[in-house]
N, C-alpha and C positions, 0 to 999 in steps of 0.2 A: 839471753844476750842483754846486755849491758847497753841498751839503744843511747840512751842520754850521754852514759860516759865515752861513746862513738860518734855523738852526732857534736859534742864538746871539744872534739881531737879534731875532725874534720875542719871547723871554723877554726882551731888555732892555728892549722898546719895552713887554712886559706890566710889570716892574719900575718903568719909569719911571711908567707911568699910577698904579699903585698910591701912588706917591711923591707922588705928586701928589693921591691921595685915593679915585682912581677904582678901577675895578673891575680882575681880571687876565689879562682877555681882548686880547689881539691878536692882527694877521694883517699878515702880506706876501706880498704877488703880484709872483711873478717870472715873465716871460716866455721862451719857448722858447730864449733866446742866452742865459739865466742872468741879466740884469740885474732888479734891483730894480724894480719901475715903480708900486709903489703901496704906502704902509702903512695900516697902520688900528687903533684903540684903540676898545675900548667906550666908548663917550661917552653911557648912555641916559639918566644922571641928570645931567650937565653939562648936556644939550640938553634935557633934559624931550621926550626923543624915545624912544619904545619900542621902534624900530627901529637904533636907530644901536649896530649890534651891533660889534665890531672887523671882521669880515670883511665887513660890507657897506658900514661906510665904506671899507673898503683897493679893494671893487669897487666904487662910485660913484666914487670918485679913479681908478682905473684906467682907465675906463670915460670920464669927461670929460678926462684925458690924451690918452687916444686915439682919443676923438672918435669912439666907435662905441658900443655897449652888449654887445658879447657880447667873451669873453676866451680863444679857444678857444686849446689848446694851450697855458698856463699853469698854472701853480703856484702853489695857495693853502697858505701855514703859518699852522698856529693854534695860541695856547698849548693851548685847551681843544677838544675835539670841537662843530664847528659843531652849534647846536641847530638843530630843524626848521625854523625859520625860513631861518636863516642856508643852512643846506643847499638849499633851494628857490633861494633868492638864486644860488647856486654853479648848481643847476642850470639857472637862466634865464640865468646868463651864460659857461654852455657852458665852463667850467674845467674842463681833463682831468686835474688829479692835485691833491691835498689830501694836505697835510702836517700831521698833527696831533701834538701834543706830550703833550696827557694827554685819554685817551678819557674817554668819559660818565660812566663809575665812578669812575673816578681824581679825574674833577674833583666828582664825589659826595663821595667820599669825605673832600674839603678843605673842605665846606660849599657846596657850587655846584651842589642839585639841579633839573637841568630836563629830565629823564628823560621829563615829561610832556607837551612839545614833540615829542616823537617819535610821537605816538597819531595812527592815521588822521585826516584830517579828519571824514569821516563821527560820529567822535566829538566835536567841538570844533563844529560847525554851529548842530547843535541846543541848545547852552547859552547862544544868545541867538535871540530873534527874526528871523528872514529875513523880508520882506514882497515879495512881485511884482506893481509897481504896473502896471495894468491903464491902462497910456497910446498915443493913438492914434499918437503921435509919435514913439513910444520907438526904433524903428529908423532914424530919418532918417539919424544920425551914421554910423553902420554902414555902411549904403546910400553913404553919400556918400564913406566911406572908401573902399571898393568900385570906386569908378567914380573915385576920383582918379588 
């Protein structure tokens, strides 16, 4: 694989979103034969989406590319160290190696702290309300998935 000529794409596709306004997160997913098969740019405040991190667009494009949901055996590059979000993302869709360009600190250091993404959930639960609605139906879907 072509690392350099990936980790060179990565920062132009970050350079261009910047150019364009946006933030200087991106990612490309390259698969096990080295080809390109997905890019992705932070787009959270384009989209007024919270999620549309660069590396979970590059996997949701990856991902309806190829008509499956998991990317085993692929390479994600990122300008900035995926935050806990994005990492979860990576590990629900089974990516065996992550290329990053500047760790958590690095990209601290430029003004881009999310050092706080990384704290157990057990910390993050309790700062809003959970409720467990006591319904007699609540397992039908389940059940039904089960037996499909």
């Amino acid at each position: 694989m072509k690392i350099t000529y990936f980790a060179r794409k990565t920062i132009a596709l970050a350079q261009q979103q910047v150019e364009k306004g946006g933030l200087p997160f991106s990612s490309v997913i390259v698969n096990q034969q080295g080809d390109c098969i997905a890019e992705g740019v932070n787009q959270v405040n384009e989209l007024n989406d919270c999620t549309a991190h660069a590396e979970i667009q590059a996997i949701r494009k990856a991902c309806e590319k190829l008509g499956r949901t998991t990317l085993k055996g692929s390479t994600l590059f990122a300008s900035g160290e995926p935050c806990g979000l994005c990492y979860m993302a990576i590990r629900l869709a089974k990516i065996s190696h992550i290329v990053i360009l500047l760790d958590r600190n690095e990209v601290k250091q430029v003004g881009f702290d999310y050092l706080w993404t990384y704290q157990p959930q057990h910390d993050v639960v309790p700062s809003f309300k959970v409720e467990n609605l006591p319904y007699e139906f609540k397992l039908a879907p389940f059940i039904q998935c089960q037996k499909a």
